[in-house]
C-alpha positions as CSV (number, residue, x, y, z in Angstrom):
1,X,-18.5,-7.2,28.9
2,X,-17.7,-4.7,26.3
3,X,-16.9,-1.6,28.7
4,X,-13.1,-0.9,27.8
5,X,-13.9,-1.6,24.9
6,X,-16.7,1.1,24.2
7,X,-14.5,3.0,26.1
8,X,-11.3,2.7,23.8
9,X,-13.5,3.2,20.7
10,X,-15.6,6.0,21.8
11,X,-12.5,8.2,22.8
12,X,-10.5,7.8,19.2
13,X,-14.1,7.8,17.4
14,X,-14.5,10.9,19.4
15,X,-12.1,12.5,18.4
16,X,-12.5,12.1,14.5
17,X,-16.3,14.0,14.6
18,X,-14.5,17.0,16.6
19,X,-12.6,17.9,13.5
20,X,-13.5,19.8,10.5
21,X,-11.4,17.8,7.9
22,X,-9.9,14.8,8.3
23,X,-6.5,13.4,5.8
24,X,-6.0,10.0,5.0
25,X,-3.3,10.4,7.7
26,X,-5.8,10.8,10.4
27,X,-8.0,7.9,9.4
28,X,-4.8,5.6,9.3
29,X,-3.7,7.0,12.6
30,X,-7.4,6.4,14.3
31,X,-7.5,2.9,12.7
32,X,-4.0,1.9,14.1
33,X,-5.6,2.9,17.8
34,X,-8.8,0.8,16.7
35,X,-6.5,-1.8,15.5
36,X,-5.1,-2.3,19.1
37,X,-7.9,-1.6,20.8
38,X,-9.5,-4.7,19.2
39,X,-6.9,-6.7,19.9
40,X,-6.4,-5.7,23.5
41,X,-10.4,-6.7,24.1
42,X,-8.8,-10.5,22.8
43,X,-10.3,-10.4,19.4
44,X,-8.4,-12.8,16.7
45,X,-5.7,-11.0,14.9
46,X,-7.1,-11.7,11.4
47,X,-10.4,-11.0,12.1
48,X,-8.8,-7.6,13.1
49,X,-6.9,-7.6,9.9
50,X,-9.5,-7.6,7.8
51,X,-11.8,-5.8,9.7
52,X,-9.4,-2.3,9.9
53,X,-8.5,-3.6,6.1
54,X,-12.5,-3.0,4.7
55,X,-12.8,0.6,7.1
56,X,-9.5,1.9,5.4
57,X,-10.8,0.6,2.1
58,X,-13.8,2.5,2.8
59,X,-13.0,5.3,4.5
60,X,-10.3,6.9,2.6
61,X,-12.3,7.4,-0.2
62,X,-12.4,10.9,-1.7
63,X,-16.4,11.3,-1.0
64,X,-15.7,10.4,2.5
65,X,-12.5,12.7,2.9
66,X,-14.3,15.6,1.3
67,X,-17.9,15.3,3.0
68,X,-19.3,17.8,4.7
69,X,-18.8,15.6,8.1
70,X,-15.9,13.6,7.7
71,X,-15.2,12.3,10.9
72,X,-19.2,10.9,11.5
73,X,-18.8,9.2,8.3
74,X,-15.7,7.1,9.1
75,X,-17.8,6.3,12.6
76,X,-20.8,5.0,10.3
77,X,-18.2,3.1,8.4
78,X,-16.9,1.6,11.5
79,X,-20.7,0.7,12.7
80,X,-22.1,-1.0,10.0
81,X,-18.5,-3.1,9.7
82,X,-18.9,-3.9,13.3
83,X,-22.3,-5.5,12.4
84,X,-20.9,-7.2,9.4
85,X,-18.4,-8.7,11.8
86,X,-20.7,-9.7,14.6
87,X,-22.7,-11.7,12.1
88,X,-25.7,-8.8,10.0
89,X,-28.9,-9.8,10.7
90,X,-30.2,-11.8,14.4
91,X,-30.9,-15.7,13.6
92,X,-33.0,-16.9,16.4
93,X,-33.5,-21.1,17.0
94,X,-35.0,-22.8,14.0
95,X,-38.3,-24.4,14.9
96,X,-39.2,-24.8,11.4
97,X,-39.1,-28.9,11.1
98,X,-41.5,-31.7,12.1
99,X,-42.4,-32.4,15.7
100,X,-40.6,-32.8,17.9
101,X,-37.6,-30.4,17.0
102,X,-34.7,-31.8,18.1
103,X,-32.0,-29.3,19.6
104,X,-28.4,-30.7,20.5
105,X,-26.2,-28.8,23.0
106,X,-22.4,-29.5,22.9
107,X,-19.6,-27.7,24.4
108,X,-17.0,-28.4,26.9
109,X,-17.5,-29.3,30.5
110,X,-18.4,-26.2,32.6
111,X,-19.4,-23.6,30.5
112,X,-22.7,-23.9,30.9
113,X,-24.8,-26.4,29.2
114,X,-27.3,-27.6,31.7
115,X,-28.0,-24.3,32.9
116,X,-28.2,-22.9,29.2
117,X,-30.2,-26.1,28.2
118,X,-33.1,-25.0,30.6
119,X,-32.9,-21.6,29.8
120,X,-33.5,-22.1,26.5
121,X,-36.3,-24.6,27.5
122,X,-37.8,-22.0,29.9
123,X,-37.6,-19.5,26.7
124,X,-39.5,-21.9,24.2
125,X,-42.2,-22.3,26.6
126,X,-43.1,-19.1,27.8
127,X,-42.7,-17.1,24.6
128,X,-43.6,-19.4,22.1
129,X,-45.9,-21.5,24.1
130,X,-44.0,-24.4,23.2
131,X,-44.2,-28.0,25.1
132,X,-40.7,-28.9,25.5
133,X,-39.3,-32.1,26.8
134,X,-35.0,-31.9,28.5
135,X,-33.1,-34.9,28.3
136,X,-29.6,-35.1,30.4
137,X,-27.3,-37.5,28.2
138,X,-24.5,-36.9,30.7
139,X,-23.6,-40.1,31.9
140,X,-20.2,-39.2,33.9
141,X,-20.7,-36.0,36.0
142,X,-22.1,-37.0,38.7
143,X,-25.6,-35.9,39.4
144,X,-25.5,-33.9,36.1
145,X,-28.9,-35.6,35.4
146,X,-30.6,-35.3,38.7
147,X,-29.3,-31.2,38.0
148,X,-31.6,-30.8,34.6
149,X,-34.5,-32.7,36.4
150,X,-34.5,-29.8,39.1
151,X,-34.2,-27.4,37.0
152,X,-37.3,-28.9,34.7
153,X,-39.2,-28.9,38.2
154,X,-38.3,-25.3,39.1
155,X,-39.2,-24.1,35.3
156,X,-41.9,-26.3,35.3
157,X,-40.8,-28.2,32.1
158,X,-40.7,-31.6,31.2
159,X,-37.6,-34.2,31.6
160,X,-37.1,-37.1,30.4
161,X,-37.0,-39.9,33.2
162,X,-33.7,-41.3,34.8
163,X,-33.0,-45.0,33.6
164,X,-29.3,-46.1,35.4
165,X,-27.1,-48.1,33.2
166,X,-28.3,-46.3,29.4
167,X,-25.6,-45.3,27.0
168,X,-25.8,-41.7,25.8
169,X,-26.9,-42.4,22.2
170,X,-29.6,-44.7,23.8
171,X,-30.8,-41.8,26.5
172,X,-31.2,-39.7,22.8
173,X,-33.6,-42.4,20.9
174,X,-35.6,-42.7,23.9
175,X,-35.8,-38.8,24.5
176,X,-36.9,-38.7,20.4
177,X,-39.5,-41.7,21.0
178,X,-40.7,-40.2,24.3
179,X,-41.4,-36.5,22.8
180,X,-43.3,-37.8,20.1
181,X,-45.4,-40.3,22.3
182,X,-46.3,-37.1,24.4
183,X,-47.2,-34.6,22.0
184,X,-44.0,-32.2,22.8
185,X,-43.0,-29.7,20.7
186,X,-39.1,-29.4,21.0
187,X,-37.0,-32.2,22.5
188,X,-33.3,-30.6,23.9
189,X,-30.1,-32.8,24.3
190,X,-28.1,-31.9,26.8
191,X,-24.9,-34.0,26.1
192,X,-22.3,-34.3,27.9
193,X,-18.9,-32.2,28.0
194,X,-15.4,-33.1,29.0
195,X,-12.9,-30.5,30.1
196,X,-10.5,-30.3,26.8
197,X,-11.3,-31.8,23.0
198,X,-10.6,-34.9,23.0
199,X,-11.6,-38.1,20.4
200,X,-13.8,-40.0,22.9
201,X,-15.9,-36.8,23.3
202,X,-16.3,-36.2,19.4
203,X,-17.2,-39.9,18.7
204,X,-19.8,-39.5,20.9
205,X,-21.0,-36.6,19.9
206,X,-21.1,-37.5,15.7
207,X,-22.7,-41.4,17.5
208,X,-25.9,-39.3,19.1
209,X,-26.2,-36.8,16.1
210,X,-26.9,-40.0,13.9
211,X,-29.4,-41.4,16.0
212,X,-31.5,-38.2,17.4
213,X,-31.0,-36.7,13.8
214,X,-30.8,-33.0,15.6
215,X,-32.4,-30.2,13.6
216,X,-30.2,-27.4,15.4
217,X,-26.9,-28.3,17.4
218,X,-26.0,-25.7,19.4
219,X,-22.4,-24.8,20.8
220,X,-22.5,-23.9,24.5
221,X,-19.4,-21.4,25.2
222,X,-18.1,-19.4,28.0
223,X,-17.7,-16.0,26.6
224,X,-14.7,-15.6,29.1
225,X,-12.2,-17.9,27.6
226,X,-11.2,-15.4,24.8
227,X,-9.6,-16.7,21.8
228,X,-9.9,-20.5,23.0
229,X,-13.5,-20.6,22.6
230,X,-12.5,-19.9,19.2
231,X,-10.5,-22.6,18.9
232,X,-13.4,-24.7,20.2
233,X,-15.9,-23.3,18.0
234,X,-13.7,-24.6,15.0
235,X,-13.3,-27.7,16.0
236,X,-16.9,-28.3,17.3
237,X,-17.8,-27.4,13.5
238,X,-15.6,-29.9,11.7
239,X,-16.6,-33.0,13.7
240,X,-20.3,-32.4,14.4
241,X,-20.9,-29.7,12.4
242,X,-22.7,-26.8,14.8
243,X,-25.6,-24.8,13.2
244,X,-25.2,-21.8,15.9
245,X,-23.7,-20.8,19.1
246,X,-24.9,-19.4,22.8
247,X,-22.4,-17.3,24.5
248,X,-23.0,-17.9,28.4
249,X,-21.3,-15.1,31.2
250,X,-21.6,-11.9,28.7
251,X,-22.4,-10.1,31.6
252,X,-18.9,-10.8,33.1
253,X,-16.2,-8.5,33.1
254,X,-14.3,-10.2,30.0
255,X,-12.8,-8.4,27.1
256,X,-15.3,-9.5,25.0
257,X,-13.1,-10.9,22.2
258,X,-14.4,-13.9,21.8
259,X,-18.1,-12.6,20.7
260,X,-16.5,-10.2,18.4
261,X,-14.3,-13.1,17.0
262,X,-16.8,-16.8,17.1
263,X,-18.9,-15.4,14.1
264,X,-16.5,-14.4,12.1
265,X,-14.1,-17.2,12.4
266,X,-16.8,-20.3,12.3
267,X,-19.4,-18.1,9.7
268,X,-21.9,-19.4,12.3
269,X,-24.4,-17.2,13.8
270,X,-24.6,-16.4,17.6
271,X,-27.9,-16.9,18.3
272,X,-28.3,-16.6,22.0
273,X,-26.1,-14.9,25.1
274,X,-26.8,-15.6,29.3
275,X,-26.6,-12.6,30.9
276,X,-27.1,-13.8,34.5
277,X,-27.8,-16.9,36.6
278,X,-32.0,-16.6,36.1
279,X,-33.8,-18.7,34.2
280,X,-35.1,-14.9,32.2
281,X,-31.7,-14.2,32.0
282,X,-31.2,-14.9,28.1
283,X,-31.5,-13.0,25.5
284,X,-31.4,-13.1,21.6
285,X,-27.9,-11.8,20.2
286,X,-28.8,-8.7,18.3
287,X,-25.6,-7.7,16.0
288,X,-27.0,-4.2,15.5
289,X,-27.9,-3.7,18.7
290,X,-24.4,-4.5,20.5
291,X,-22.8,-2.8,18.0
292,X,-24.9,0.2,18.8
293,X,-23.6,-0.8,22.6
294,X,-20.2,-0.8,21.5
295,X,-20.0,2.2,20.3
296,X,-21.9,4.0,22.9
297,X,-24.8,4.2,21.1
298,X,-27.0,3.2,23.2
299,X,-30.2,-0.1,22.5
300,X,-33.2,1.6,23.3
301,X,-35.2,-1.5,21.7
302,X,-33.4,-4.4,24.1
303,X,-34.5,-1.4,26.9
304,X,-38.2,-1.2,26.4
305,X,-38.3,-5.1,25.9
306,X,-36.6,-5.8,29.3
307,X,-38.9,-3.4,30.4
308,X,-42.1,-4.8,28.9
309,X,-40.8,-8.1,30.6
310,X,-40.2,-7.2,33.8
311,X,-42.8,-4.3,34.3
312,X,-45.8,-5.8,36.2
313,X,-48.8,-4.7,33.7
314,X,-51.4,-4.5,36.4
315,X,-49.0,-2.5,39.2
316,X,-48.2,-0.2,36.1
317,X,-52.0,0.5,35.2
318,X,-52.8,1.0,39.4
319,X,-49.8,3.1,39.5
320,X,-51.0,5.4,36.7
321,X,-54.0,5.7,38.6
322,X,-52.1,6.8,41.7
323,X,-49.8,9.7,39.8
324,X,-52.9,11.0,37.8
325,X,-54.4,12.0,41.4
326,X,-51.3,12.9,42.1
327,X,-50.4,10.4,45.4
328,X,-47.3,8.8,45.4
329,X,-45.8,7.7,48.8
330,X,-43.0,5.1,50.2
331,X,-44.6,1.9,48.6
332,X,-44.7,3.3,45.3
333,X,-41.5,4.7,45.6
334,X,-40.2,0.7,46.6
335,X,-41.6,-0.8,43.8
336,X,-39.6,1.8,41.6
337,X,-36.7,0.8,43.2
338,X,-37.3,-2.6,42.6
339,X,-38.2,-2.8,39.1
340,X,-35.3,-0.8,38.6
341,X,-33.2,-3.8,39.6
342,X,-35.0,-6.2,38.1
343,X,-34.1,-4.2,35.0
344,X,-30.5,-4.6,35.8
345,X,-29.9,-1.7,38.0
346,X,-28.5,1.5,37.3
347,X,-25.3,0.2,35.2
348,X,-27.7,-2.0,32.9
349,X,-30.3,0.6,32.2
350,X,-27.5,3.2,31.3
351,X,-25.5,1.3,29.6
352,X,-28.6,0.9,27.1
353,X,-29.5,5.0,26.9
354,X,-27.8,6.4,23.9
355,X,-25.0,8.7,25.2
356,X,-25.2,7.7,28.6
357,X,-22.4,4.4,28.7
358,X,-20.0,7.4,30.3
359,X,-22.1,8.3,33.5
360,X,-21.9,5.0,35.4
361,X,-18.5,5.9,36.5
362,X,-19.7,9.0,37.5
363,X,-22.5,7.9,38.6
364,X,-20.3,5.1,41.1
365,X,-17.9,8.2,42.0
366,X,-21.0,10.1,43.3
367,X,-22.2,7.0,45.3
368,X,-25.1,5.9,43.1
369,X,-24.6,2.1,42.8
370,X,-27.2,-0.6,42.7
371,X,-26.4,-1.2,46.4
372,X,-27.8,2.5,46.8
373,X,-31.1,0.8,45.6
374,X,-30.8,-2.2,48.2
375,X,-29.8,0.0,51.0
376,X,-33.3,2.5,50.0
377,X,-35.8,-0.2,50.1
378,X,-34.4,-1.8,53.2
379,X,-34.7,1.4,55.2
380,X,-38.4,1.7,53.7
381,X,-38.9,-1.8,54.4
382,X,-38.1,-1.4,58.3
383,X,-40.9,1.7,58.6
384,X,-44.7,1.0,59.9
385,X,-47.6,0.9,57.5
386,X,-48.5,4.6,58.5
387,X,-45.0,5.8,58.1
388,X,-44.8,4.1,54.7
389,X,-48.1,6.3,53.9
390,X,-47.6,8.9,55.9
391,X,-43.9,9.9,56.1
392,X,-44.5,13.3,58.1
393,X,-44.9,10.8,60.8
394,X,-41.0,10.3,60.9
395,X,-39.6,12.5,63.6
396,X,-36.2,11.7,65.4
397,X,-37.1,8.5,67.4
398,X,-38.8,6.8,64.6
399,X,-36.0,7.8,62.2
400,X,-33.3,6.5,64.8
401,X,-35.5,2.9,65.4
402,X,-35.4,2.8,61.1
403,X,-31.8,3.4,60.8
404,X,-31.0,0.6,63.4
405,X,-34.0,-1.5,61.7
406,X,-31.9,-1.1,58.4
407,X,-28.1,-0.8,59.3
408,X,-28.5,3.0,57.9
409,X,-27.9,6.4,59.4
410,X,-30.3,8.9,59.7
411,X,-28.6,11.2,56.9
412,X,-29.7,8.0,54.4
413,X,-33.1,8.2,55.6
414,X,-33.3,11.8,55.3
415,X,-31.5,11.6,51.7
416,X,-34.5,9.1,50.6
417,X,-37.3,11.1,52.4
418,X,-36.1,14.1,49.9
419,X,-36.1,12.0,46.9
420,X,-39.4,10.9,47.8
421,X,-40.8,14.7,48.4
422,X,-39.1,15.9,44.9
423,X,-40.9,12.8,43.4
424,X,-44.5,13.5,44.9
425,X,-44.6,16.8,44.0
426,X,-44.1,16.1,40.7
427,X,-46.7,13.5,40.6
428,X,-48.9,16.3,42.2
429,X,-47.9,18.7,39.2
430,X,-48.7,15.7,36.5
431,X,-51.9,14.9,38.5
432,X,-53.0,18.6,37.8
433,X,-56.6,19.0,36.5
434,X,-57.5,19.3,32.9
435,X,-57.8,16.5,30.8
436,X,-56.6,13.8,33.2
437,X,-53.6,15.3,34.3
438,X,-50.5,16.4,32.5
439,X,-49.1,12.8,32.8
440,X,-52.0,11.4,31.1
441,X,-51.5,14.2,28.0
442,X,-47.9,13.5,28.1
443,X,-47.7,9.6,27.9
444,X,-51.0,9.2,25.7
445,X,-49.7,12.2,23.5
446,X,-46.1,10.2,23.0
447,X,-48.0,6.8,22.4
448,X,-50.0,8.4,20.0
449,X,-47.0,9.9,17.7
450,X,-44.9,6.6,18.4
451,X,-48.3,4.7,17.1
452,X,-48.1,2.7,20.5
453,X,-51.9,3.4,21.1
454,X,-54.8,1.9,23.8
455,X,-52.4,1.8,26.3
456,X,-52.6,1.1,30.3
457,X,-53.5,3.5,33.0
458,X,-54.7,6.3,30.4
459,X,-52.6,6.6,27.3
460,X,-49.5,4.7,28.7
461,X,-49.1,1.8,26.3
462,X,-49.0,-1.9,27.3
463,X,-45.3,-2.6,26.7
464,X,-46.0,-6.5,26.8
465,X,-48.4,-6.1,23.4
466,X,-45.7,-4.2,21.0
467,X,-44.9,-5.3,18.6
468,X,-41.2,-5.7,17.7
469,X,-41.5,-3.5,14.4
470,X,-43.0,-1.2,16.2
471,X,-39.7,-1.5,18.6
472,X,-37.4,-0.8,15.8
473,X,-40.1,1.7,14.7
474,X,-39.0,3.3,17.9
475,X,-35.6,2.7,18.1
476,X,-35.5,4.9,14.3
477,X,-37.3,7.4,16.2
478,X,-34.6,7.4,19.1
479,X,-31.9,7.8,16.2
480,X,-34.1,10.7,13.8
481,X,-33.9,12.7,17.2
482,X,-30.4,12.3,18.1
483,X,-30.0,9.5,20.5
484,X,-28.1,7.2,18.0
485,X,-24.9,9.0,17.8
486,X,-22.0,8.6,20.5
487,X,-22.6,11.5,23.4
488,X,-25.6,12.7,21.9
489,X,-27.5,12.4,25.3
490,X,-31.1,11.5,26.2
491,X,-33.2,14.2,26.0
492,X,-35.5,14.7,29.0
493,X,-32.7,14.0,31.8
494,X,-33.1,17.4,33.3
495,X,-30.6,18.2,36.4
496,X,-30.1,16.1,39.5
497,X,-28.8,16.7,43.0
498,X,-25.4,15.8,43.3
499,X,-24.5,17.7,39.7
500,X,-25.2,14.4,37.9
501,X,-27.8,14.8,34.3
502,X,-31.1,13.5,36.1
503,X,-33.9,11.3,35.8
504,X,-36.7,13.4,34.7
505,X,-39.1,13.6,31.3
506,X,-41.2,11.0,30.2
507,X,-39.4,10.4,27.1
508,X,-40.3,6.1,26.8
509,X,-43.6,5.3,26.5
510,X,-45.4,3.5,29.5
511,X,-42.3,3.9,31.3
512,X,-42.9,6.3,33.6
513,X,-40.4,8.9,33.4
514,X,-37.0,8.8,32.1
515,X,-36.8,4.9,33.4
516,X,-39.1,2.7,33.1
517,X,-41.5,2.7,36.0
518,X,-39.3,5.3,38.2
519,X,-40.9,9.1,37.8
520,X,-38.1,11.5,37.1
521,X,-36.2,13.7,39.5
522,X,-37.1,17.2,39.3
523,X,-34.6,19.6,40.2
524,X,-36.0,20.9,43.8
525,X,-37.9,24.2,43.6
C-alpha cells in the first residue's frame, strides 16, 4: 500500500542524514519534495499543509540546525509527526459496556462490510473468547443475508435467523433481544450500503442507531478510493455519527492516501485494516508501527505477532528437537517454506525488517518471489517418502520423473537440493555437542536477555504466550541496536548466493533463524 511512498520519503530523508550540516534552505527544499510526495500518494492537500507546516516549524529551529546530527533529527521530526497524523496512540473496539455490546457497521455498498463484519466476529471470538452473535440487516442485495450466514457457519459463529418480510430497524431489535436471550457477548449490525450517499441510506441508518442503541459504529471503507473515502468518512460522521473506522484492501497496491488522510480529517481513530481475503487477515491499525513502515523502518513487533499466530507451537517445539540432533531433511524444509507464506511471503516479511523495504525489488530482479516458494514445495511435494528423507537417492531418472511431476526443470530441483544441503549442515553445526547444541545456547541465551524465558524446544520461547509489552520491550531493543533507523540493516543476514544479504543468524527469538521458522542460509563452505 505504502511502497512509493516509503520509497519517495526514504530517498529525500536519505539524503538529509548523509550531510554534515544542513541550512534552513535544505530543510525547505526536502520538505517541498515531502510536500509532493504526500500528495502524489492522494493524501488531502490541507492535511499536507499543515503537516509540512508543524515539521518546518520544528525543524528549523536553531537546536536542530546546529545539532551534532542534523539531518537524523529533521527525520525524527518527520516520524513522530507522521504518528501524530495517522492518529498517536492504537484504539482497539470498545467492549467496555453492558452485555451484549452492540457494534454498527455502515459504509457504502461494496467495500466490504459483510466480509469485515465476520472478520471482526472471527477476531472477538478467538482472541477475546467472546460469544458473538452477526445480524445481516441488508434487505436489498440479494442474498447479502444468506452471505453472513455462511460466513457465521465457516467461522463458526453465531447469526441471527433469516425472517422474510422484516424491516431493517426491526432485523436490529430482534438481533438486541436475541443476544441477550442467549447469553452473547457482542451483537454486530451489518447494515446495509448503497453505492453513493444518498437520504434514504442516512435515514435508515440514524432509524436503526435509535433502536439497537450501538455502543461503537464503525465505518467500513475501501482504502482504494483515495480522497472519496474521505468525503464519506465526513459525511458518515455528521448523520450517524461514527466512533471509528476499518480500512479494508490495505494490502492493495493504492497510494495509500486515504489512511494517511481519514484520521486526520474526521479526528476519528482507525481502529482496524483487512489485509487479505482470510478471515485472520485483520489486524489492529498501529500508528507507530506504519509510520515506522513508512519510513522504512521496519515493525519488528507486527513481525513476531504474525509469527506467534501463524507458527504451529507443537511443529516448532518437534522441530527444535530435530535441529538440536542436527537432522533436517525435505519435509522440514516444506514446512519452512510454508510458514513462510503464511507469513506473507517474502515481500510481507521484508517489508517488516528494519532496513530491508529496498531488497524486494532486488530480491524480484534476482528471481526470489513468493512463486519461488510455490514452485519449491511442489517439486518436494512430487518426490517419494524416501527421497523426501533421503535425497541422495535423487539421481537423474528420479530428478527427471520430479521435474515432470512438478512442471520444473531439473536445474530447479538441483537449486533446491543445494539450499537444502547449506541448510542441513548448518543444523549439523548447531546440533554440535556441548550443552544442547549451539542452537539451544543461541535461542535460550537471546530469550534470556530479551526476558522471553521457558520457551519451546529448549530455550526457544513460545511466541503465542508474550506478552505485548514484552513486544514493544523488543521492538526498543530492535531500535537500541540499530534496526529502527532507515537502511540500518538487520544484523545477522550474513551473505547469500545470488549476491543478495542472506537469511542467516538467529536474531528473533523462537524463530528459527533470521525468519521465523526458516534456518538461515549460510554462505557455502
Amino acid at each position: 500500500m505504502f511502497e512509493n511512498l516509503q520509497d519517495r520519503l526514504g530517498s529525500i530523508l536519505n539524503g538529509l542524514t548523509g550531510r554534515g550540516a544542513l541550512s534552513e534552505a535544505d530543510v525547505s527544499a526536502a520538505l517541498r519534495e515531502v510536500r509532493r510526495a504526500l500528495l502524489e500518494a492522494d493524501v488531502a492537500l490541507d492535511v499536507v499543509r499543515s503537516f509540512t507546516d508543524r515539521v518546518r516549524e520544528k525543524a528549523v529551529g536553531a537546536e536542530i540546525l546546529k545539532s551534532i546530527k542534523p539531518g537524523q533529527m529533521v527525520v525524527k521530526i518527520v516520524h513522530d509527526e507522521l504518528i501524530e497524523m495517522l492518529g498517536g496512540e492504537g484504539v482497539g473496539i470498545d467492549l467496555h459496556a453492558a452485555a451484549p455490546v452492540v457494534v454498527m457497521m455502515v459504509g457504502l455498498q461494496g467495500s466490504g462490510k459483510t466480509t469485515t463484519t465476520a472478520k471482526i466476529a472471527h477476531r472477538l471470538s478467538t482472541r477475546e473468547k467472546k460469544k458473538v452473535l452477526m445480524a445481516s440487516l441488508d434487505t436489498r442485495r440479494p442474498a447479502a443475508q444468506e452471505q453472513l450466514r455462511q460466513l457465521g457457519a465457516q467461522a463458526n459463529i453465531d447469526t441471527l435467523p433469516i425472517i422474510s418480510g422484516q424491516s431493517p430497524t426491526d432485523i436490529a431489535a430482534r438481533a438486541v433481544q436475541a443476544a441477550k436471550l442467549g447469553g452473547h457477548d457482542v451483537v454486530i449490525l451489518d447494515t446495509a450500503g448503497r453505492t453513493h450517499i444518498d437520504e434514504p441510506l442516512m435515514v435508515e441508518m440514524a432509524d436503526i442507531k435509535k433502536r439497537s442503541n450501538p455502543h461503537e459504529i464503525l465505518l467500513v471503507a475501501d482504502s482504494l478510493t483515495g480522497q472519496d473515502a474521505v468525503n464519506l468518512a465526513r459525511s458518515f460522521d455528521e448523520r450517524v455519527g461514527i466512533t471509528g473506522l476499518v480500512l479494508t484492501r490495505m494490502d492493495g497496491d493504492g497510494r495509500g492516501g486515504a489512511a494517511l488522510s481519514m484520521r486526520a480529517v474526521t479526528g476519528k481513530p482507525i481502529k482496524l485494516i483487512g489485509v487479505g481475503e482470510k478471515m485472520s487477515e485483520l489486524e489492529e491499525f498501529h500508528p507507530r508501527r506504519i509510520a515506522d513502515r513508512i519510513l522504512g523502518m521496519g515493525d519488528i513487533v507486527s513481525l513476531v505477532e504474525r509469527a506467534a499466530e501463524n507458527i504451529d507451537a507443537e511443529k516448532a517445539a518437534a522441530m527444535a528437537a530435530k535441529m538440536a540432533k542436527g537432522k533436517f531433511d525435505l519435509d522440514d524444509l516444506a514446512d519452512q517454506l510454508r510458514q513462510m507464506q503464511k507469513m506473507g511471503g517474502m515481500g510481507g516479511i521484508m517489508g517488516m525488517m528494519p532496513g530491508m523495504a529496498g531488497m524486494k525489488d532486488k530480491m524480484a530482479a534476482a528471481g526470489l518471489d513468493d512463486k519461488l516458494f510455490g514452485r519449491q514445495i511442489a517439486i518436494i511435494q512430487s518426490m517419494t517418502k524416501a527421497e523426501r528423507t533421503n535425497p541422495d537417492l535423487l539421481k537423474h531418472s528420479r530428478k527427471k520423473r520430479i521435474a515432470a511431476g512438478s512442471g520444473t526443470d531439473a536445474a530447479a530441483i538441483n537449486k533446491l537440493l543445494k539450499m537444502h544441503r547449506q541448510m542441513a549442515d548448518m543444523m549439523k553445526m548447531m546440533g554440535g555437542k556441548g550443552k544442547g547444541g549451539m542452537m539451544k545456547q543461541m535461542m535460550g541465551g537471546l530469550a534470556g536477555k530479551m526476558g522471553l524465558g521457558g520457551g519451546m524446544g529448549g530455550g526457544m520461547p513460545d511466541l503465542s504466550n508474550i506478552d505485548p509489552r514484552q513486544l514493544e520491550a523488543l521492538q526498543k531493543q530492535a531500535e537500541a541496536a540499530g534496526l529502527g533507523k532507515p537502511g540500518g540493516g538487520m544484523p545477522g543476514l550474513g551473505g547469500m548466493p545470488g549476491g543478495l544479504s542472506g537469511l542467516g543468524g538467529a536474531k528473533l527469538p523462537g524463530l528459527g533463524g533470521g525468519f521465523p521458522g526458516l534456518p538461515g542460509l549460510p554462505k557455502k563452505k
